[in-house]
N, C-alpha and C positions, 0 to 999 in steps of 0.2 A: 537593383534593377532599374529605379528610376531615377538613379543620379551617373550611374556610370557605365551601364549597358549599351546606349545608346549611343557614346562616343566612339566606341567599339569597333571594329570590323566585321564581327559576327554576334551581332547582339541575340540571333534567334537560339543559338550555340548554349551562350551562356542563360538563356533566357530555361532551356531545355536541364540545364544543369543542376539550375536553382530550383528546379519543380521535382526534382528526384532528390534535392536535397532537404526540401522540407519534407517532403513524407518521412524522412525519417526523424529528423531531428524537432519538426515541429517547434515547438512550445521552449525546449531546451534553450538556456544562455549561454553568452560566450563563455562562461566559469565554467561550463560541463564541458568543454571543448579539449578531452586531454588524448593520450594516444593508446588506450583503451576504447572510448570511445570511437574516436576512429577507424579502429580495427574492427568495433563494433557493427558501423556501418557498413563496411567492406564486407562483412561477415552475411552481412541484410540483404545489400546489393548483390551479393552470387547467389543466396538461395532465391527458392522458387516462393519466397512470399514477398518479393519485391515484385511492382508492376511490370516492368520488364528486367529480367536478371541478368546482369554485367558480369565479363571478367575484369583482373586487377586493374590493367589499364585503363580501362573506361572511369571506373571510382573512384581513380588515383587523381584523373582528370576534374574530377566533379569535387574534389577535395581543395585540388588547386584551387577551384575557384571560390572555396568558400574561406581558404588563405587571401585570398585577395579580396574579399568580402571585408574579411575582419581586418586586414590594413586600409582598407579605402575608410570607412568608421573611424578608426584611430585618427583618420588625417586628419576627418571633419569633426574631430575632437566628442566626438559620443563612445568614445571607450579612452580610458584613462593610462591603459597600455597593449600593445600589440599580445595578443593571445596566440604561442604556435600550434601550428595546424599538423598532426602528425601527416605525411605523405610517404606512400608504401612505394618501393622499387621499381624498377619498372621492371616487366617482366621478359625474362632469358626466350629466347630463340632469335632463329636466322630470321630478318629481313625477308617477307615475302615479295617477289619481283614474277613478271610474265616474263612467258616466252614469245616469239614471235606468234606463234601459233595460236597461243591462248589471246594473244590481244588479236588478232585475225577472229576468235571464234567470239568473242566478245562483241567484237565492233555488228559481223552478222547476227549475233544474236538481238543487238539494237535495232539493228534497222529491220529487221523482218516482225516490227511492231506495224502500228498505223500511220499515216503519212503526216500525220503531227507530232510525231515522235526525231523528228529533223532531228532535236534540239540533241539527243542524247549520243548519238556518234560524231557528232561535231564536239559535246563538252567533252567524250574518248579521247578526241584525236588533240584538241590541244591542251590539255592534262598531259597526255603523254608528250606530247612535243615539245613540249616547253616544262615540264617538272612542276608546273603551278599547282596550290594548296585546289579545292572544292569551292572552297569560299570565295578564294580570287578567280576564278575560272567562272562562277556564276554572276558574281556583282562586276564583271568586264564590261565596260560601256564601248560603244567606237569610236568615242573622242579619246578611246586608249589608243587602239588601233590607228597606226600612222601603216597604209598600204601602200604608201608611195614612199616614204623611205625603210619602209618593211623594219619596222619597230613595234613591240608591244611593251605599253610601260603600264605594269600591273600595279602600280599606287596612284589611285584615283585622287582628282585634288580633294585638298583638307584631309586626307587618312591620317590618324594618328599615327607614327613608326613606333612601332609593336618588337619584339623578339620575336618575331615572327615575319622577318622578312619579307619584302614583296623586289620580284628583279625586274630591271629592264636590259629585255635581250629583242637580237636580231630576231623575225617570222625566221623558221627553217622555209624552204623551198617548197617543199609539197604541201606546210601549212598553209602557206599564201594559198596553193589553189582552193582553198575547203573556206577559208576566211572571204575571198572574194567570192566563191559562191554563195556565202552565207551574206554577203554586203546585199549581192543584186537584189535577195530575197526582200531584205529589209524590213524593220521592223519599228517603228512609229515610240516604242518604248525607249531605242537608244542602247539597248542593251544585246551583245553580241549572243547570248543564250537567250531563245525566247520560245515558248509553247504557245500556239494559237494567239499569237500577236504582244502575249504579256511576259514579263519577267520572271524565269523561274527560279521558284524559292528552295527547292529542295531536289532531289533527282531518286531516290529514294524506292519508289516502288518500280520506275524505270528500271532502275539500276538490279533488283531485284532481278525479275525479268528475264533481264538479259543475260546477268552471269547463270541466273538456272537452263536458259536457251543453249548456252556457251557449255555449260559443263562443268564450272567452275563450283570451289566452295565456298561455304560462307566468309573466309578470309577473307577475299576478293573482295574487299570493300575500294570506294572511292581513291584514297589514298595510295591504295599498292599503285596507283598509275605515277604518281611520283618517285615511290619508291623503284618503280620498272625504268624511267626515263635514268634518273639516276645510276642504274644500275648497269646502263644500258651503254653510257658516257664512260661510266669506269673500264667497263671491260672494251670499250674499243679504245682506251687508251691516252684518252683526254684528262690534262693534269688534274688534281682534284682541287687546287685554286681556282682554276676554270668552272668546272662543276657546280662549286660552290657557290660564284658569284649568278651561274645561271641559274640555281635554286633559290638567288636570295639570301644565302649564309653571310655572315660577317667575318666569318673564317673559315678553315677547312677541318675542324675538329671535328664535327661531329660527320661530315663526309667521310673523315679518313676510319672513324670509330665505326659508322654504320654498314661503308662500304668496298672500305679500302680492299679487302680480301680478296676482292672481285675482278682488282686491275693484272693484267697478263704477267706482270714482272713483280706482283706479289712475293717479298719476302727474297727475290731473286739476288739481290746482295749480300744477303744475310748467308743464303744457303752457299755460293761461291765462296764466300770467307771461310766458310767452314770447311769447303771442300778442299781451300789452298792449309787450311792450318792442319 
């Protein structure tokens, strides 16, 4: 936490990870660290006597990090060799994505909060427009925001380049109007999300809120607004190299894996082949 958190992009993330990671592990050293263990924790993390209980994904998450715990040590030469960190599947289903209507009931259920609540259907609307992560969509300054040649370059200077891509794409058309309304507003912090003049760190109980206003399940987390843009790009029929580089990807593997089914002419060569053979 205090040698390589901080260089981080989302150091609160990992900061959040690590405090679920020692309640259980505690006291334990990297020697106990086997895939027993592991499955252990995962076992700890869904039941109800963890402080708040996860599914796999979430612990799978918080596993990683404590993989990359024990190689950052290795580096700095305080472990004598790399310990593996067992990490569990990730887990089977469809990609959750809105519909127009659910991001429609969404967005009303944001704004029919209090008049300081700006911040939350503006961080909606370019989440959605642009396929940006939570983290880059909150730490967005407007020395990103180029509104005259209608650019957003979501890698702030000095970010470390992560596997976790950050893109620069054109403002969509309707963004610009919600961008430049939110410019007049202005705000002294520098920072295009902002509650009550300061920088917001989390959106979390907003967010809350608004998907119970909307109707939505607990699925509906932050994220499905990527997964929605994304989803949204395939099936109107934009290549998935396209896609990819608007989300940031360095290839289209994992577009074509998560989302490829989506696109209109899905499989439409395969099935003609077969219908000529």
């Amino acid at each position: 936490m205090r040698e390589h958190a901080p260089t981080t992009a989302h150091p609160q993330g990992i900061l959040y990870a690590v405090e679920r990671l020692v309640e259980w592990w505690g006291e334990r050293t990297a020697d106990d660290i086997t895939e027993g263990a592991c499955r252990a924790y995962g076992a700890w993390r869904e039941s109800g006597k963890a402080r708040r209980p996860v599914k796999r994904g979430a612990w799978g998450n918080e596993l990683i990090i404590l993989k990359a715990a024990i190689k950052h040590d290795w580096e700095q030469r305080r472990l004598s060799t790399i310990v593996p960190v067992w990490i569990p599947s990730r887990p089977d289903g469809r990609t959750r994505w809105l519909s127009r209507s659910e991001v429609a009931a969404l967005l009303r259920g944001a704004r029919s909060g209090d008049w300081g609540r700006l911040h939350l259907p503006l961080f909606i609307l370019i989440a959605l427009y642009t396929g940006a992560r939570k983290e880059a969509v909150l730490s967005l300054r407007w020395t990103q925001v180029d509104l005259t040649r209608g650019v957003i370059d979501f890698n702030p200077p000095g970010r470390e380049r992560t596997a976790k891509g950050r893109a620069v794409i054109p403002i969509p058309r309707r963004l610009m109007t919600f961008l430049r309304l939110a410019r007049r507003r202005g705000s002294e912090t520098g920072f295009v999300i902002t509650y009550h003049g300061g920088p917001v760190k989390d959106i979390r109980r907003g967010w809350k809120l608004a998907r119970e206003r909307a109707g939505l399940g607990p699925e509906v987390v932050p994220h499905v607004l990527r997964h929605t843009a994304a989803s949204w790009l395939v099936q109107a029929g934009v290549p998935l190299y396209e896609i990819a580089r608007w989300l940031g990807h360095t290839s289209i593997k994992q577009v074509q894996s998560t989302y490829g089914h989506l696109a209109p002419d899905h499989l439409d060569r395969a099935r003609a082949a077969m219908d000529r053979a």
